[in-house]
C-alpha positions as CSV (number, residue, x, y, z in Angstrom):
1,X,-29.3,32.6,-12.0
2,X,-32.5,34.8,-12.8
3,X,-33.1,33.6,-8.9
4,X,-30.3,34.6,-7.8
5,X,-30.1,37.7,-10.2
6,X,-33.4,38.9,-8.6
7,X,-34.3,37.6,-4.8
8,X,-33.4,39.2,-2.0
9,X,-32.0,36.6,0.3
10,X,-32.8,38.3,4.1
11,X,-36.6,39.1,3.3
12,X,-37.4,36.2,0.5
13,X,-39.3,39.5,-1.5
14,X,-37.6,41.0,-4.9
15,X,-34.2,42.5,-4.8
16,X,-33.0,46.1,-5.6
17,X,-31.8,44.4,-9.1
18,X,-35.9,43.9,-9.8
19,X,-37.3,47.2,-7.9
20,X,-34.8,49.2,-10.5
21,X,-35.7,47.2,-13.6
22,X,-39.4,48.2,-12.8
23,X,-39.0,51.5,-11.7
24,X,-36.5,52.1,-14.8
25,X,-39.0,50.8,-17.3
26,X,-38.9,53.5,-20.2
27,X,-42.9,53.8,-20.8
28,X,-44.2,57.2,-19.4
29,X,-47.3,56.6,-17.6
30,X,-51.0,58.2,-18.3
31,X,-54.1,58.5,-16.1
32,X,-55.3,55.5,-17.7
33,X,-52.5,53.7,-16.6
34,X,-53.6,53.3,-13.0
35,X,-50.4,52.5,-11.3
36,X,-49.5,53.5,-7.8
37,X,-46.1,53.7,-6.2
38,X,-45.6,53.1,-2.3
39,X,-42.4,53.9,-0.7
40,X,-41.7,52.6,3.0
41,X,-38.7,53.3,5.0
42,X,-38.3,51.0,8.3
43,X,-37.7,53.9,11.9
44,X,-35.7,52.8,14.5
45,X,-33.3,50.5,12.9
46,X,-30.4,52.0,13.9
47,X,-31.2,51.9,17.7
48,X,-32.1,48.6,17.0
49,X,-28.8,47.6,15.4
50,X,-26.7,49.9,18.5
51,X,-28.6,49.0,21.6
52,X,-29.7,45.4,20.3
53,X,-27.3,44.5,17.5
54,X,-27.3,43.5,14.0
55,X,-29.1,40.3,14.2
56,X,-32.0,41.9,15.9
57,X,-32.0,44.5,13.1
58,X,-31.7,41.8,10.0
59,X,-34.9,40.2,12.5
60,X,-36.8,43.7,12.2
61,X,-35.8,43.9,8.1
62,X,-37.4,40.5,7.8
63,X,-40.5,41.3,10.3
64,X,-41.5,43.6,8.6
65,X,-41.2,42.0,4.8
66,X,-43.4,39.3,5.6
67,X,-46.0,41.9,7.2
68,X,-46.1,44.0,4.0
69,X,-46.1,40.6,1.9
70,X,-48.9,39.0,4.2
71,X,-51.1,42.7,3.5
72,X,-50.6,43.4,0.4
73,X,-52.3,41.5,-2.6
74,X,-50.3,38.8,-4.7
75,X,-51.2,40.8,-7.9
76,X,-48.6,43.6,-6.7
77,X,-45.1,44.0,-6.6
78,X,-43.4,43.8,-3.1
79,X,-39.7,44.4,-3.2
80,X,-36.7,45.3,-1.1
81,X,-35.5,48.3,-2.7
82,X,-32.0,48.6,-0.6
83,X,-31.7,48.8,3.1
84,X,-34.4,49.3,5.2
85,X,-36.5,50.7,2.2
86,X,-39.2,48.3,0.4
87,X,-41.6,49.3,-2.6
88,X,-44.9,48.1,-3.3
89,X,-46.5,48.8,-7.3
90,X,-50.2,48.6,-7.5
91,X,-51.5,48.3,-10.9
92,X,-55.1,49.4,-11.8
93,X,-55.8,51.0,-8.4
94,X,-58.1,53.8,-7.6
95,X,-56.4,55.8,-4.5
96,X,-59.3,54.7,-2.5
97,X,-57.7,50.8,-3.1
98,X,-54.6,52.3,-2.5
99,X,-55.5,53.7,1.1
100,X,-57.0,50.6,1.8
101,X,-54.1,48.5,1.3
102,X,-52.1,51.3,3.1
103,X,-54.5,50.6,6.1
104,X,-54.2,46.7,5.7
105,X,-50.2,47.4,5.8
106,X,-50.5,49.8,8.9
107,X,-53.2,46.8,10.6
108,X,-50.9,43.9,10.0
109,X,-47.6,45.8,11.5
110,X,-50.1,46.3,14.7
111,X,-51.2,43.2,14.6
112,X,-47.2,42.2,14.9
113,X,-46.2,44.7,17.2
114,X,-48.8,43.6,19.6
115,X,-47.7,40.2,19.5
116,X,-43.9,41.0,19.5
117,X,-43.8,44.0,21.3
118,X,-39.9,44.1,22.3
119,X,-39.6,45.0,18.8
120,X,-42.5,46.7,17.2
121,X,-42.8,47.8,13.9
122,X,-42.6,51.3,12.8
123,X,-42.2,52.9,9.5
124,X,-42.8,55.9,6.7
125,X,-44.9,55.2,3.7
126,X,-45.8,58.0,0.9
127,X,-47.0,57.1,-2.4
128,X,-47.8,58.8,-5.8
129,X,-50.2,57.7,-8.2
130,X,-50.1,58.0,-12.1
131,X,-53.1,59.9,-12.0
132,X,-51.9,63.0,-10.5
133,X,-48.4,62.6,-12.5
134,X,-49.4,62.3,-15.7
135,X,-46.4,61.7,-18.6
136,X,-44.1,60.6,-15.6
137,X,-42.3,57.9,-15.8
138,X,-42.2,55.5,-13.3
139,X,-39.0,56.2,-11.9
140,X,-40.6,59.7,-11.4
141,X,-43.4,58.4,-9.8
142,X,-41.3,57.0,-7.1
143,X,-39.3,60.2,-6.7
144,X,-42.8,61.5,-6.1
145,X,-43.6,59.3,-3.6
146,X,-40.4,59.1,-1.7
147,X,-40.8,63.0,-1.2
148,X,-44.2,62.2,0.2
149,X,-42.7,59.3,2.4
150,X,-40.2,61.9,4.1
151,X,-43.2,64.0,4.9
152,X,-44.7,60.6,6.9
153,X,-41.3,59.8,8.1
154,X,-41.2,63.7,9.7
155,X,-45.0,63.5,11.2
156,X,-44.3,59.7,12.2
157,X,-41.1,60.8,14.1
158,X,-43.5,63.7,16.0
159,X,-45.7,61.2,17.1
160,X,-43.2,58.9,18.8
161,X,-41.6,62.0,20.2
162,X,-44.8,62.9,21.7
163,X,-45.6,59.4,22.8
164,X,-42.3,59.1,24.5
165,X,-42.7,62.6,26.4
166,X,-46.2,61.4,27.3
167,X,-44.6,57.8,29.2
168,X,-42.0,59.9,30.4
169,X,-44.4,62.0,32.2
170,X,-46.2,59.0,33.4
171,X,-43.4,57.5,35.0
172,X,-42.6,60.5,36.6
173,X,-45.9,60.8,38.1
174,X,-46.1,57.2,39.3
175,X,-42.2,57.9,41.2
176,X,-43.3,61.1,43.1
177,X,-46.7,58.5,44.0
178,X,-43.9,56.3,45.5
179,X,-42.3,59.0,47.4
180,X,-39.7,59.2,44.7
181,X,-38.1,61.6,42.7
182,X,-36.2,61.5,39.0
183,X,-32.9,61.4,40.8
184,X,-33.2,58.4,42.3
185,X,-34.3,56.7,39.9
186,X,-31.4,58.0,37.2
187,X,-29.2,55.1,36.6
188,X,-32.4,52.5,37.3
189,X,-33.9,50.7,34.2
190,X,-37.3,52.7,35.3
191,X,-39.0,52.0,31.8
């Protein structure tokens, strides 16, 4: 029952039942406490679930919860907090640990995405650290880092925008090469 109670079928990590009961844990938190939250939130799922369907998208949900398992320690929590959002809690972390397991994350979802790229991985993280929140709780803590997750999510988005525009413009270029123009190539699967 505690099993069931707890696991998240689809990804094999923690349930939302077991992100809440840690992130509703009464105890406010000091500087000594050492705890970081990390907040991810998957992009692209819902083009993934429209253009590819919902099987593809329960595929992406599960690609990327073995990445962040497979990166992150075995001493921290990994859960599936609802969704396409997962949590990670790092105890007795300086924010230069932190980083470093954020860069492990973002270098094991390249590593995937290279290998499957008809469906890479893209996400938001922002975390919040005890430290700089001191007498929060941890269910403030997250709030924290969610906020700081949106921000990501906002500068992520720009990125891809950006990259998009820049193929765009590349595949343009290499049709008026070809003696081509955007026209004719309107309805063709061009990308």
């Amino acid at each position: 029952l505690r099993h069931k109670a707890y696991l998240d079928n689809a990804t094999g990590l923690p349930n939302k039942n077991k992100c809440e009961e840690i992130l509703n844990a009464p105890d406010l938190l000091s500087a000594q406490d050492a705890v970081a939250i990390c907040v991810f939130d998957l992009n692209n799922l819902r083009n993934i679930n429209n253009n590819l369907g919902h099987d593809k998208g329960d595929e992406y949900i599960r690609s990327f919860a073995v990445q962040l398992r497979i990166a992150v320690a075995d001493e921290y929590f990994v859960g599936r907090d609802g969704g396409d959002e997962f949590i990670a809690v790092l105890k007795n972390v300086t924010r230069m640990q932190v980083e470093e397991c954020l860069r492990d994350i973002r270098e094991q979802a390249a590593k995937y995405s290279k290998e499957y790229p008809e469906m890479p991985i893209s996400y938001a993280v922002g975390y919040a650290m005890s430290q700089d929140f001191e007498q929060s709780t941890m269910r403030e803590l997250f709030r924290y880092a969610d906020k700081n997750m949106y921000i990501n999510k906002n500068h992520v988005k720009r990125e891809e925008a950006l990259e998009e525009k820049r193929l765009n413009y590349q595949l343009l270029k290499l049709l008026n090469q070809h003696g081509k123009n955007f026209l004719d190539c309107l309805y063709c699967d061009a990308k």
